[in-house]
C-alpha positions as CSV (number, residue, x, y, z in Angstrom):
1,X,10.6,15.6,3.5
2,X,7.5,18.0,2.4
3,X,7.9,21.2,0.8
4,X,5.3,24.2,1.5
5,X,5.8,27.0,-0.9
6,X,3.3,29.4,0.1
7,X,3.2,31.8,-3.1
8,X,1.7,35.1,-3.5
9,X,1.1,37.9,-6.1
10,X,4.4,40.3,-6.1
11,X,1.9,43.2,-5.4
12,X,1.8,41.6,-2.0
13,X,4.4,41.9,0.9
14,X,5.3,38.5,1.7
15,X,5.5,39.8,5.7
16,X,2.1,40.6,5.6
17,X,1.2,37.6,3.9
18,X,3.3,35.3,6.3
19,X,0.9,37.3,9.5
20,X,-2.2,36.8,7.5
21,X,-1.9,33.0,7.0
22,X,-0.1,32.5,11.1
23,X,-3.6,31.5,12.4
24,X,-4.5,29.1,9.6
25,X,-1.5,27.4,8.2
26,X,-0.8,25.4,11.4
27,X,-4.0,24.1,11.5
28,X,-4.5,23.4,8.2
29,X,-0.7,21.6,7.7
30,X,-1.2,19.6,10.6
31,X,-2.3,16.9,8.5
32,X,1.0,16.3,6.8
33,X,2.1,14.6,10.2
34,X,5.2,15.7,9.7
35,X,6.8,19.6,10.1
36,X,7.5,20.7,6.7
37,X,9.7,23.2,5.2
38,X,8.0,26.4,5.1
39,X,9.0,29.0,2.5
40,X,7.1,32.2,1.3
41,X,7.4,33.8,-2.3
42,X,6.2,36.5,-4.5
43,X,8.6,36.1,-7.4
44,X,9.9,33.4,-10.2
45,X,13.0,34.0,-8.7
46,X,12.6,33.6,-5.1
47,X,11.3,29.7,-6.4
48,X,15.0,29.5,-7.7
49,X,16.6,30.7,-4.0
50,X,14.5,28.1,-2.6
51,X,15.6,25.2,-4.8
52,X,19.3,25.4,-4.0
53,X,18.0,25.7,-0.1
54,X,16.3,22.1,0.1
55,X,17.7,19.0,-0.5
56,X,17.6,17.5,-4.0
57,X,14.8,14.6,-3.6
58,X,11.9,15.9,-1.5
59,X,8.9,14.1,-1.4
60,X,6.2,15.8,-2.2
61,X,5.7,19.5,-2.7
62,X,2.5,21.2,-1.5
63,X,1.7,24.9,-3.0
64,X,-0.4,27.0,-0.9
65,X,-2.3,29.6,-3.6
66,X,-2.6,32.3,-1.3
67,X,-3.7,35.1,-4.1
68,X,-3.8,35.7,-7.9
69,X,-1.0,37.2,-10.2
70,X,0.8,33.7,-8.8
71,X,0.8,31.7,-12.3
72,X,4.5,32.6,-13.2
73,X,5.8,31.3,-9.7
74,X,3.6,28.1,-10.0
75,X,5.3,27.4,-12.9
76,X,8.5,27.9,-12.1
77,X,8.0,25.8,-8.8
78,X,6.8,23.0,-11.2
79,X,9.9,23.1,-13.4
80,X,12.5,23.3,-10.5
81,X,10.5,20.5,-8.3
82,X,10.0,17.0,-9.7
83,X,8.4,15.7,-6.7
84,X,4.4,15.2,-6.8
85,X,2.7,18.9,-6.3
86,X,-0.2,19.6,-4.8
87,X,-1.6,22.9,-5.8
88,X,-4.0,23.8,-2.7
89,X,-6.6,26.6,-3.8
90,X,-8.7,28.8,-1.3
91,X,-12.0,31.2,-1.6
92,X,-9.9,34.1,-1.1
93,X,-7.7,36.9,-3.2
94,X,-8.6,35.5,-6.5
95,X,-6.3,31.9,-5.2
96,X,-8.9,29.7,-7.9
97,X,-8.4,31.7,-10.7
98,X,-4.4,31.9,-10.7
99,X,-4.0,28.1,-9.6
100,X,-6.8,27.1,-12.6
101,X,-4.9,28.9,-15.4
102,X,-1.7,27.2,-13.5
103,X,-3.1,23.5,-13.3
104,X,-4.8,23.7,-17.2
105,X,-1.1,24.3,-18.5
106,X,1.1,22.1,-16.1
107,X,-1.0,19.0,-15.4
108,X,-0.3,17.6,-19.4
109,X,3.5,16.9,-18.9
110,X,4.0,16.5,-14.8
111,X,2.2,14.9,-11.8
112,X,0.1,17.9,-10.4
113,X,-3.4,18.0,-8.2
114,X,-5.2,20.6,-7.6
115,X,-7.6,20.9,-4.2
116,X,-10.1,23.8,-3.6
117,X,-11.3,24.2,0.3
118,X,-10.7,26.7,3.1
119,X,-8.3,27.2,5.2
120,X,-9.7,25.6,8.4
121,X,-12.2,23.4,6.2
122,X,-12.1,19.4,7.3
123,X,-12.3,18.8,3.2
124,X,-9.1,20.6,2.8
125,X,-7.1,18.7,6.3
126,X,-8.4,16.0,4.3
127,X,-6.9,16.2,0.7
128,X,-3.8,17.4,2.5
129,X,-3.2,14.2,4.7
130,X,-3.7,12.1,1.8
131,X,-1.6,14.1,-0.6
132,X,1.3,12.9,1.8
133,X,0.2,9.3,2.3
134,X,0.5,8.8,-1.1
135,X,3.7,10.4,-1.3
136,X,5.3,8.6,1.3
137,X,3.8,5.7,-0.1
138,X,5.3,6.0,-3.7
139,X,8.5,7.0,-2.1
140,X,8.3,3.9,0.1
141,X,7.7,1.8,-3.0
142,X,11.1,3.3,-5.0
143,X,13.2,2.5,-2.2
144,X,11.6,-0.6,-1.4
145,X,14.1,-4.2,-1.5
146,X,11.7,-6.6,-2.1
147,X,12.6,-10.4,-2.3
148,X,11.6,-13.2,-4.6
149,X,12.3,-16.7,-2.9
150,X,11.9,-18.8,-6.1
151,X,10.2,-17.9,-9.1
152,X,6.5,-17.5,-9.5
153,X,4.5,-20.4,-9.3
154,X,4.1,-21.6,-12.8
155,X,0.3,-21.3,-12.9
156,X,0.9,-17.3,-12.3
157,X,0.4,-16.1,-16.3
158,X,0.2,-12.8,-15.0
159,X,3.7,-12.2,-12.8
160,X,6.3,-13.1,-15.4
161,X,9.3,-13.7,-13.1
162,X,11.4,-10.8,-15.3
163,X,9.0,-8.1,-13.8
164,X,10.2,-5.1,-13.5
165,X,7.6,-1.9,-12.7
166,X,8.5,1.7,-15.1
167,X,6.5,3.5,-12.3
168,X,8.1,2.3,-9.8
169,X,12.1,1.8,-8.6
170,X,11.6,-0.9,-5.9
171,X,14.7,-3.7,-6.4
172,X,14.2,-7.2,-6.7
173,X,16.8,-9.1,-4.7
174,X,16.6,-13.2,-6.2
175,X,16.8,-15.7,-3.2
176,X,17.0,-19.5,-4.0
177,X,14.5,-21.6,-2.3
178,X,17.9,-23.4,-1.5
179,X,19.2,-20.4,0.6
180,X,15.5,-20.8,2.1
181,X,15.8,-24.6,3.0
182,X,19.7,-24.0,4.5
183,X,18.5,-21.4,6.7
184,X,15.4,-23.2,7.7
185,X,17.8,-26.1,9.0
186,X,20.1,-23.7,10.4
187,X,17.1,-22.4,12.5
188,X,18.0,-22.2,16.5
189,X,15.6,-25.0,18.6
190,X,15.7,-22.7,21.1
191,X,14.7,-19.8,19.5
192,X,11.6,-22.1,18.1
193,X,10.4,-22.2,21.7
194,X,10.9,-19.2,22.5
195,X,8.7,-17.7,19.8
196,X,6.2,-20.4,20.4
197,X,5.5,-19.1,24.1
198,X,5.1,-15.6,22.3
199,X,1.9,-16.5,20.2
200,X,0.1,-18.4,22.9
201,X,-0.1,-14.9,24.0
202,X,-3.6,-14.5,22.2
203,X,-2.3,-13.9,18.4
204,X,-3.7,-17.7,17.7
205,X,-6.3,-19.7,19.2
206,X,-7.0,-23.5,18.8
207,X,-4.5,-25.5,17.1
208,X,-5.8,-28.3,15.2
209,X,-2.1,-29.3,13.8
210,X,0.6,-31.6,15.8
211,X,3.5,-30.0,17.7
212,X,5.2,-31.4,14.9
213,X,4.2,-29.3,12.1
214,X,3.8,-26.2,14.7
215,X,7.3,-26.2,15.4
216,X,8.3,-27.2,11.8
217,X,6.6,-23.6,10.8
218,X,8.1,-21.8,13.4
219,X,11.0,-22.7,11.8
220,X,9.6,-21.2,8.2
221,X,8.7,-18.2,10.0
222,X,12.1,-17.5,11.8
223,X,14.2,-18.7,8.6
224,X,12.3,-16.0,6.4
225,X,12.8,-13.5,9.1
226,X,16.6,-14.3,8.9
227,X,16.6,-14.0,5.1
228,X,15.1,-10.8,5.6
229,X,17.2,-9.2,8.1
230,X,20.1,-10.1,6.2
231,X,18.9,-8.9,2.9
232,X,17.0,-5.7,4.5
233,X,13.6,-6.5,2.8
234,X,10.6,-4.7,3.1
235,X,8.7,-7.5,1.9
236,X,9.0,-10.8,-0.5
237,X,7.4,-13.3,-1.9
238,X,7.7,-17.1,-2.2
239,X,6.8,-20.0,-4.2
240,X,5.6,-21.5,-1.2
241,X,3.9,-24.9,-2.2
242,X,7.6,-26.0,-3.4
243,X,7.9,-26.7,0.2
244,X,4.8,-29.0,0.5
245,X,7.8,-32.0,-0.3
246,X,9.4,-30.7,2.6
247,X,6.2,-31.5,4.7
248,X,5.7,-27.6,5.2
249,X,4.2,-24.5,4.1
250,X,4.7,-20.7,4.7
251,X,1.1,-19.9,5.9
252,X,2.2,-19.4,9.4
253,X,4.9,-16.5,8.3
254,X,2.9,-15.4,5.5
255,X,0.2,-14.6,8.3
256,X,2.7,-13.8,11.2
257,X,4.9,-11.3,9.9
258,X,2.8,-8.8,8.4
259,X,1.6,-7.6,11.8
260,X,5.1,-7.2,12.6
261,X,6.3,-4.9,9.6
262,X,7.3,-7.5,6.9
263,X,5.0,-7.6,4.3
264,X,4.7,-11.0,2.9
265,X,3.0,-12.8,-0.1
266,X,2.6,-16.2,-1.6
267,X,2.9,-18.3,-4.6
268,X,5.6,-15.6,-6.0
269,X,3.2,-13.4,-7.3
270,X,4.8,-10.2,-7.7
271,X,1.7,-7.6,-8.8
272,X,0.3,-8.9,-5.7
273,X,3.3,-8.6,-3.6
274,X,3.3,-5.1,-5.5
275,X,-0.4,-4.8,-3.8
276,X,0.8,-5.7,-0.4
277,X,3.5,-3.4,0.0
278,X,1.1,-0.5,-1.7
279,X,-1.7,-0.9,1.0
280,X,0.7,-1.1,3.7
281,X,2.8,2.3,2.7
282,X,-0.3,3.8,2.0
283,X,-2.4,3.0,5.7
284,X,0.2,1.5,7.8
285,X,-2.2,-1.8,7.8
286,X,-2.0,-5.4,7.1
287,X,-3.9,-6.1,3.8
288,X,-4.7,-9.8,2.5
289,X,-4.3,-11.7,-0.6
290,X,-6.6,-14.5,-1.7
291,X,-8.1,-16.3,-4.0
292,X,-11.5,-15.1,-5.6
293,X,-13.5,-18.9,-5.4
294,X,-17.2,-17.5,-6.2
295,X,-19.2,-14.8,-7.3
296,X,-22.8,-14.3,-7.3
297,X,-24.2,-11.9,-9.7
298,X,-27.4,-12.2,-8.2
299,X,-26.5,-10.8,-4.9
300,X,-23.5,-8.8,-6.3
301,X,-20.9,-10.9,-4.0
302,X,-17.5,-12.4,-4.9
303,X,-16.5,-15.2,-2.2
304,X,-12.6,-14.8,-1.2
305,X,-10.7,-17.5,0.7
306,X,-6.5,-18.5,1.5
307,X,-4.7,-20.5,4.0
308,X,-3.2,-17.3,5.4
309,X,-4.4,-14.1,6.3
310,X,-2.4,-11.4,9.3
311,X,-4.0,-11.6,12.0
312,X,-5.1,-7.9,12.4
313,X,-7.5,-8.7,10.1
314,X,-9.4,-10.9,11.9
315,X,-12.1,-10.8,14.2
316,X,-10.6,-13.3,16.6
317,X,-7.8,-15.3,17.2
318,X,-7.1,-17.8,14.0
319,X,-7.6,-21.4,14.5
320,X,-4.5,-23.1,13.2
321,X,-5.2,-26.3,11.1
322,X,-3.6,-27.5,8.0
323,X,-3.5,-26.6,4.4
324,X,-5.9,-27.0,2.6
325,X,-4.9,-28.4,-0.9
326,X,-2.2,-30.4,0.7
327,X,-3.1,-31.2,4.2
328,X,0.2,-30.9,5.6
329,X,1.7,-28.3,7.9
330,X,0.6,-24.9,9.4
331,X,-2.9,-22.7,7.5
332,X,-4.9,-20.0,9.2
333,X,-8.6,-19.9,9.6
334,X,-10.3,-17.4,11.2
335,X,-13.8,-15.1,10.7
336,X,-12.8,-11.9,8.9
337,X,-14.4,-8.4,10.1
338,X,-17.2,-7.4,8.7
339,X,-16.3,-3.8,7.8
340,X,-15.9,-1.8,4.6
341,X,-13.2,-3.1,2.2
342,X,-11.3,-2.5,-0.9
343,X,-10.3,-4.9,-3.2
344,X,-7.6,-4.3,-5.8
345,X,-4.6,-5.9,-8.0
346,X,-1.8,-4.2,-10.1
347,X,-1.9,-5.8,-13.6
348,X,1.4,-7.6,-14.7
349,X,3.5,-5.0,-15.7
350,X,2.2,-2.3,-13.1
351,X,0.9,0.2,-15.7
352,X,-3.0,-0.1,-14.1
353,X,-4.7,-0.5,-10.9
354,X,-7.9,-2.2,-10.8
355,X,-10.4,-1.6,-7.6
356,X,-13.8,-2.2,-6.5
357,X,-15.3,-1.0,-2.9
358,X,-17.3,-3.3,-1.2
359,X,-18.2,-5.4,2.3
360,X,-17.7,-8.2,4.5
361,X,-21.1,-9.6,5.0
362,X,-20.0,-13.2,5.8
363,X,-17.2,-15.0,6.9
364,X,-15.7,-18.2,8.4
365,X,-18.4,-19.9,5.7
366,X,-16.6,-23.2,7.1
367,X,-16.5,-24.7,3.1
368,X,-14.4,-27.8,3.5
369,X,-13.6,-27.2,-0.5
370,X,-11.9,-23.7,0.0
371,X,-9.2,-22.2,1.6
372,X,-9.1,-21.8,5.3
373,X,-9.8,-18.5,5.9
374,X,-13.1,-17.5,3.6
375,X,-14.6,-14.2,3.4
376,X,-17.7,-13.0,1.6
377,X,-17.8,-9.4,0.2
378,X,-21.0,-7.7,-1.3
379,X,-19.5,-5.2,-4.1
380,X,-20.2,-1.7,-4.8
381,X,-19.2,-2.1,-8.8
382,X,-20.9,-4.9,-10.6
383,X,-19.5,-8.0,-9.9
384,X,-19.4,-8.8,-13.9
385,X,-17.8,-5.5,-14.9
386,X,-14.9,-6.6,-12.0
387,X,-15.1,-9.8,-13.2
388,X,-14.5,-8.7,-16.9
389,X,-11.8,-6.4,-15.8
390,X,-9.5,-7.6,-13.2
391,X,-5.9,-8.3,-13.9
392,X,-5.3,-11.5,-12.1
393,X,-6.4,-13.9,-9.5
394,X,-5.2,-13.2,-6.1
395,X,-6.7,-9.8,-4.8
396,X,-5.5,-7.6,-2.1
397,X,-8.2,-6.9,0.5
398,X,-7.6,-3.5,2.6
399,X,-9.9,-2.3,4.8
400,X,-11.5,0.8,4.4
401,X,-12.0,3.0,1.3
402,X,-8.7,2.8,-0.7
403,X,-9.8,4.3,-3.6
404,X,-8.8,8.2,-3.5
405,X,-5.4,6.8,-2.4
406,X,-4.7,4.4,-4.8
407,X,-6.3,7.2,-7.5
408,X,-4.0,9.5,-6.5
409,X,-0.8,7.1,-6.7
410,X,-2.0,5.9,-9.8
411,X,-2.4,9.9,-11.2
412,X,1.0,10.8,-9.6
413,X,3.0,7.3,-10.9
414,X,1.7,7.4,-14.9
415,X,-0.5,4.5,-13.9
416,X,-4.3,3.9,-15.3
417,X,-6.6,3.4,-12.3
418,X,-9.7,2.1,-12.8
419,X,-12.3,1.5,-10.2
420,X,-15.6,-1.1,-11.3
């Protein structure tokens, strides 16, 4: 739940103020997609009335300057609230003035924003919708069960498999890839068909593999979908190729679920898995993890590629063939869009974000020596500075301008953002 404390000076009848703001506040709240609890107040102590009204762990709270002579109740609203606040500053009544001298004495010890626009301005709708996205999104992230089916691969130096993130309260629940392989055996023919005749519904195209190792990741997919129902995981993450001497691999879920809520990552890499989750809470979209193969500091490019990729992110339906390093069971290839992107990794102990913007130029580059799905990205930064700077292999790839967002999570959580 979002809190609006609308505040004003106590020379000020909040009735008057409260028909003043009627034909703007609507408007201007309605990017918060939510309804919000809507207070008024012109004293310290009103602040404290409110407090014992609301229930104890809000999400966010969002502080609508309407005049001057409002510092006192700013600052009492930022010692009752612990929840992110947004201190939202208008042209009018002396609003800048009183939320400056507020912001320059709170924003040392608490996580605070401040936002200057109009009423009705699309700049303002703006740093409003994304004030709550990234609420939600760290809120999301603390109540968050995330699993770890083995432990991470052990050419991961950068996930030790004892992480645990300060800025965040997501739980790690520990599966066994033992509790993995029983329920993959305990998986339901039946239900294997029936799920099969669900993807030939467009979600894949060709299928370069043998029924075989189609139905044998069908299997995967509906054993880590049991795992998860019975755990009640947002996501997890599994050291997948311990399952090549089982003749299979994970690709198929890794790609498959995503698209249906669960967020999924390989090789038991937990920043990235941290990454995942992140983009998801933040936009509501699939992102991807792979493997940076290439750069070209010439042309400012870095060259990504994995054997599994959701597939909302494609352009078409994948083409299922099979892995690439060990040529057994179930990868993804398929042309990425070529759209704006962000790519960006949380370093090992979640204390920093690292992101770059950039661009799908090229895709489905069909290189034989690389991962099946392949993407080629033109970078805003400098390919070096990224290069020099990144915490880690496997990159998450979102689409669209992440940066604000993860900037603003990264203010809100104690965490150093960075962007090349």
């Amino acid at each position: 739940m979002i809190a609006v404390l609308v505040v004003t000076s106590s020379l000020r009848r909040i009735d008057e103020e409260e028909k003043r703001l009627a034909e703007f506040l609507p408007a201007a709240l309605a990017g918060l997609n939510e309804k919000p609890l809507l207070f008024f107040l012109n004293s310290p102590e009103g602040v404290d009335q409110v407090r014992s009204q609301v229930e104890k762990d809000l999400t966010a709270v969002l502080v609508v300057v309407a005049s001057g002579g409002t510092e006192a109740v700013i600052q009492r609203i930022a010692e009752r609230f612990s929840a992110p606040l947004l201190l939202w500053a208008n042209p009018h009544l002396n609003s800048l003035a009183a939320a400056l001298e507020a912001y320059a004495a709170l924003k040392k010890n608490r996580p605070i924003k401040l936002v200057y626009a109009d009423f009705l301005s699309q700049a303002g709708a703006e740093e409003i919708s994304r004030f709550a996205a990234v609420c939600r999104a760290g809120e999301g992230l603390d109540r968050a069960r995330v699993g770890a089916i083995g432990a991470p691969s052990p050419w991961l130096l950068n996930s030790p498999p004892e992480s645990r993130y300060a800025a965040f309260a997501l739980r790690w629940i520990a599966i066994p890839l033992k509790d993995l392989r029983r329920s993959i055996a305990a998986v339901d023919p039946k239900a294997i068909e029936r799920v099969a005749v669900e993807f030939a519904s467009g979600r894949v195209g060709k299928k370069k593999i043998t029924d075989e190792a189609w139905r044998n990741a069908l299997r995967v997919h509906l054993a880590l979908q049991q795992l998860a129902e019975e755990e009640k995981l947002a996501g997890l993450t599994i050291r997948c190729f311990d399952l090549l001497s089982d003749g299979v691999t994970a690709c198929l879920a890794v790609s498959l679920h995503p698209d249906q809520g669960l967020v999924i990552g390989c090789e038991g890499d937990r920043p990235a898995l941290l990454g995942l989750l992140a983009a998801r809470y933040l936009t509501g979209q699939a992102a991807w993890m792979a493997n940076p193969a290439r750069i070209d500091k010439v042309a400012n490019t870095v060259t990504l590629a994995h054997c599994a990729v959701a597939c909302s992110l494609l352009a078409e339906p994948a083409t299922l063939v099979p892995h690439m390093e060990s040529g057994l069971g179930v990868a993804f290839s398929g042309p990425m869009k070529k759209e704006p992107v962000t790519l960006f990794r949380f370093s090992a102990t979640a204390d920093e974000i690292v992101a770059v913007r950039g661009r799908v130029t090229a895709t489905a580059l069909n290189d034989h020596g690389l991962c099946r799905t392949q993407a080629l990205v033109e970078l805003e930064g400098v390919v070096g500075n990224w290069l020099e700077n990144t915490p880690g292999n496997h990159q998450i790839l979102a689409y669209g301008d992440l940066t604000p967002l993860l900037a603003d999570l990264a203010a809100f959580r104690g965490i150093r953002f960075r962007l090349i």
